[in-house]
N, C-alpha and C positions, 0 to 999 in steps of 0.2 A: 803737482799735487795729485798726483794717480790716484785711484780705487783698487783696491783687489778684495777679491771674492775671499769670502773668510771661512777655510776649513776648519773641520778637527785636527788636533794633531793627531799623526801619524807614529811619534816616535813611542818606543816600550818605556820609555820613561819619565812619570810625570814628572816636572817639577817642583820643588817647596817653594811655596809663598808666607810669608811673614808679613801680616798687618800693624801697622803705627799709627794710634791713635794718640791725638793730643787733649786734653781736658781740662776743663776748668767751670766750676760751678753749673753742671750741666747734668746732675746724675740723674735725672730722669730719661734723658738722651742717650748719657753715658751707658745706662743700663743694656736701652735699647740695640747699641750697638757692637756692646761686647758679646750679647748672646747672638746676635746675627753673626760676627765672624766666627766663635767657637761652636758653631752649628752646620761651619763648613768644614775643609778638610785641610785646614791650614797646619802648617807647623810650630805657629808661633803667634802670640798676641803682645806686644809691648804696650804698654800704655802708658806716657807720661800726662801725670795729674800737677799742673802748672799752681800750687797752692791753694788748693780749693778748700773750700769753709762748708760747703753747704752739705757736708757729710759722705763726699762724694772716696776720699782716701780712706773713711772707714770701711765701705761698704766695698772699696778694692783689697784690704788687708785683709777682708772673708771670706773673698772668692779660693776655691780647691783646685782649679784646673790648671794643669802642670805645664800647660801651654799658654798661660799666663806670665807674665814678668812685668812687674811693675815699677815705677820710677818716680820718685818724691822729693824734685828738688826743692833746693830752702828757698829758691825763688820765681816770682813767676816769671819766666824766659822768654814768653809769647809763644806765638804759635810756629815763627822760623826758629826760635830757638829749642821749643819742644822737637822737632822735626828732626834739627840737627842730633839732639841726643839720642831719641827714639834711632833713626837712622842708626846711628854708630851701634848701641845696645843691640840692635836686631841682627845686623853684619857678626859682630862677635860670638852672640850668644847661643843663636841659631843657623848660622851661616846657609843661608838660605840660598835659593837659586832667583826669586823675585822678593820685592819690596812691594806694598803697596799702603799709600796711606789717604788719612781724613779727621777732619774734625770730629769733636766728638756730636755734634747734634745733624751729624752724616752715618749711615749704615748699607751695608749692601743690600739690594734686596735676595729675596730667595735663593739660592741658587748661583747669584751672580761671580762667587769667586771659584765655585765648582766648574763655569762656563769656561771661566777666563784661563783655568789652566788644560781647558779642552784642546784651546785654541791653539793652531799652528805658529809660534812665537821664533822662529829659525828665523835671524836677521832682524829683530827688532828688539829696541834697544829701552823704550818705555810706552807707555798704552796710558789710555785716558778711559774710562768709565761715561757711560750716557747717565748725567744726571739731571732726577726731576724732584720737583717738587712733591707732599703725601698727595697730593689731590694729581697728580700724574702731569703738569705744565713741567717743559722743559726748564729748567733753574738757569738763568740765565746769566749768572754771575760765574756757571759753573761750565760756561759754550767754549769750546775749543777754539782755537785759533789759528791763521797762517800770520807770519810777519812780512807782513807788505813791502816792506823794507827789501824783503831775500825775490819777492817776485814783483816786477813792471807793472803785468797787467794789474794784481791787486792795489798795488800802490793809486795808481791811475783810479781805479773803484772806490778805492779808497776817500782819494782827496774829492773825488765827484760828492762821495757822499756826505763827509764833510761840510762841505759847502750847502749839503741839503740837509743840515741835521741828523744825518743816519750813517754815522761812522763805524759805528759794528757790523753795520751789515756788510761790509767791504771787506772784511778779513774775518770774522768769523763763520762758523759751520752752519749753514742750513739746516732749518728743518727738515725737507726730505735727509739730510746724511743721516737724521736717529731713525729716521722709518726704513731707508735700505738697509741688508744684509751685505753690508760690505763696510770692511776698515778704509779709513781713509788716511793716508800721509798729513801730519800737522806739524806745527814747530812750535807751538804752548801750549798748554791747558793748566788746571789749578790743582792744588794740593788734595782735592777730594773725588776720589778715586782712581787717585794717581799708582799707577803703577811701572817700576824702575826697577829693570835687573838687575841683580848686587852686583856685577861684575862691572857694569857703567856706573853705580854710584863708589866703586873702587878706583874709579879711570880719574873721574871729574872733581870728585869728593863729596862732602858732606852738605845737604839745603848750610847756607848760611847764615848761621841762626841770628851774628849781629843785627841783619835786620828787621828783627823782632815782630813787627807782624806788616800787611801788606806785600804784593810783591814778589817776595820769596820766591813763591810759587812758581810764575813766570818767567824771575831772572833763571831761573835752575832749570826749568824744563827747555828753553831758550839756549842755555849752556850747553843743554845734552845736543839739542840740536845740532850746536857749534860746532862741537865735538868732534861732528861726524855721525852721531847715532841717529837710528828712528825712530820719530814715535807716530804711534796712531790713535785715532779713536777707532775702540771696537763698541758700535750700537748695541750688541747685542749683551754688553756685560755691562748692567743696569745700578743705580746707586742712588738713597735717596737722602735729601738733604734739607730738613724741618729747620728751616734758620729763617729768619725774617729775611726779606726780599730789598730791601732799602735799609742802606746804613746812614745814609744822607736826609736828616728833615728839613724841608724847606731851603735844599743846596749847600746845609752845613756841617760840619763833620762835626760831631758829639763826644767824648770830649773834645777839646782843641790839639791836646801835646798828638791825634788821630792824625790828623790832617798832617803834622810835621813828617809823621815814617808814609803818608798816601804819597806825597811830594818829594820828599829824598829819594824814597824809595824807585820812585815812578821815572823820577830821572837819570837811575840809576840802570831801571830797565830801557827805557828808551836809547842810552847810549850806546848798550847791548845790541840792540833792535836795528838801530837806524846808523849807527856805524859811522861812516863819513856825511851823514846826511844827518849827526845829530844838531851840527850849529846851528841848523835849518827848524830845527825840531822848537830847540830848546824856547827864541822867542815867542812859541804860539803856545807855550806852556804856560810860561811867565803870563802871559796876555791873561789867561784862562785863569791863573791864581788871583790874578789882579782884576780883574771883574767877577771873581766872587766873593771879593772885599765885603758886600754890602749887605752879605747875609752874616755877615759880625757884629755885633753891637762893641766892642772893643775892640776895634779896626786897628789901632796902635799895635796891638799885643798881636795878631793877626801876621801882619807888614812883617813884622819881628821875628815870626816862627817861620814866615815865607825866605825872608832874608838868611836863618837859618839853616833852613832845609836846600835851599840853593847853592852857599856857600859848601854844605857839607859834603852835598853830591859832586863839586865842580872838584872838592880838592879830595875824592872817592874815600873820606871820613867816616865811618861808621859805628865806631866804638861809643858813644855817646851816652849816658848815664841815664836810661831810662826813669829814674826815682827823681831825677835832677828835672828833667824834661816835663816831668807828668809835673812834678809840684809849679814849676813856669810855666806851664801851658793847659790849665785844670781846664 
């Protein structure tokens, strides 16, 4: 996990970047972050609007800027499956040199994507974004990672910390890495200020959109790793992300049919992750699904969507009827 000092580039040729934003019932957000990325010096704004009602595809049908493209499927896809299409529309439409994307209640700050094509990007294959919260706390749903799994000693920090309660802190990034000026070598981060060369989302292919939300993220920047590619976090190209901090009240996931893609989903990166060390894996998962039974008032229906979500990840099942799912597990 080296550091290296983060220049400008040097080359006479900037690169194009193309932003993917995914949406849904969020146009006050949405606003917010459409004019942030057409305020920089992009080539391209994609925006898939995942069904929205709250008047958010009228007020995209209004927008003039020709650097706009927008996308209105008849259904909502989620957020891997916004990703995946945004993805493909951006490669095509704009054949860009970078990708970068985010939810829509995420925008860059100032500046941020004018930084990030400052930077010397020779050999590196995607880049992760420091992001914080408006009040400027690091977002912690949004902390880069290493896979413990790919390094000894992390794993070792890992499982100490485990045992003490404090398992992020053993593969994710420090507070000091947003306050130096230096990129650091990672093998995850999240979909929100994610940025990926078109020429490695050519290699590996498209986010996966089957698994609809959760995940994603990390199965796919994990991928690129795999790949052979790098990525980094650069501190210096900032990103902020007004989203409520807890999706979990009182250890439970809100709706239920939630909890099914957190679970498939999660063991579907772990298998990724942990490789031949996933049998090892998979019983302390189950454990963890299974003691947090008791934050269900319908423990049956619970057991069912666990039984599920286990079955689907072990026989790598993903096609699953999201309408079908939502109405069984409301």
């Amino acid at each position: 996990m080296p550091d290296h000092q983060l220049f400008p580039s040097s080359s006479a040729t900037v690169p194009t970047l193309v932003a993917v934003i995914v949406s849904f019932n969020r146009l006050e957000h949405l606003k917010q972050g459409v004019a942030a990325v057409l305020d920089e010096p992009v080539a391209g704004l994609v925006v898939v609007d995942n069904g929205s009602t709250d008047g958010s595809r009228e007020w995209l049908a209004c927008q003039e800027d020709p650097r706009l493209h927008v996308l209105m499927p008849e259904r909502n896809l989620g957020g891997a499956g916004g990703f995946e299409l945004g993805f493909g529309a951006a490669l095509e439409v704009f054949q860009p040199d970078w990708l970068v994307c985010f939810d829509d209640d995420a925008r860059p700050a100032p500046g941020a994507l004018r930084c990030f094509l400052e930077q010397d990007l020779e050999g590196v294959d995607g880049a992760a974004a420091a992001v914080y919260f408006p009040n400027g706390d690091i977002c912690e749903m949004n902390r880069p990672s290493w896979n413990p799994f790919w390094h000894g000693r992390l794993l070792w920090r890992t499982a100490c910390g485990v045992m003490m309660g404090r398992s992020r802190e053993g593969f994710h990034l420090a507070d000091r890495h947003y306050r130096e000026d230096r990129c650091v070598e990672i093998d995850s981060s999240s979909f929100v200020g994610c940025f990926v060369r078109a020429d490695a989302v050519r290699r590996i292919g498209l986010p996966r959109g089957e698994l609809f939300i959760y995940g994603d993220d990390v199965i796919y920047t994990l991928s690129l790793r795999k790949s052979g590619g790098h990525h980094v976090f650069l501190p210096s190209v900032r990103f902020v992300h007004d989203c409520s901090a807890d999706l979990r009240g009182g250890g439970r996931i809100r709706p239920l049919w939630k909890a099914f893609y957190a679970y498939r989903n999660g063991l579907l990166m772990y298998r990724i992750a942990a490789g031949k060390w996933f049998p090892l894996v998979l019983p302390v998962k189950l454990l963890a699904w299974l003691f947090a039974v008791r934050h269900y008032p319908e423990k049956r229906r619970y057991l069912s969507l666990c039984w599920l979500a286990l079955t689907d990840a072990l026989r790598n099942r993903t096609h699953r009827a999201h309408d079908e799912l939502a109405r069984r597990y409301p």
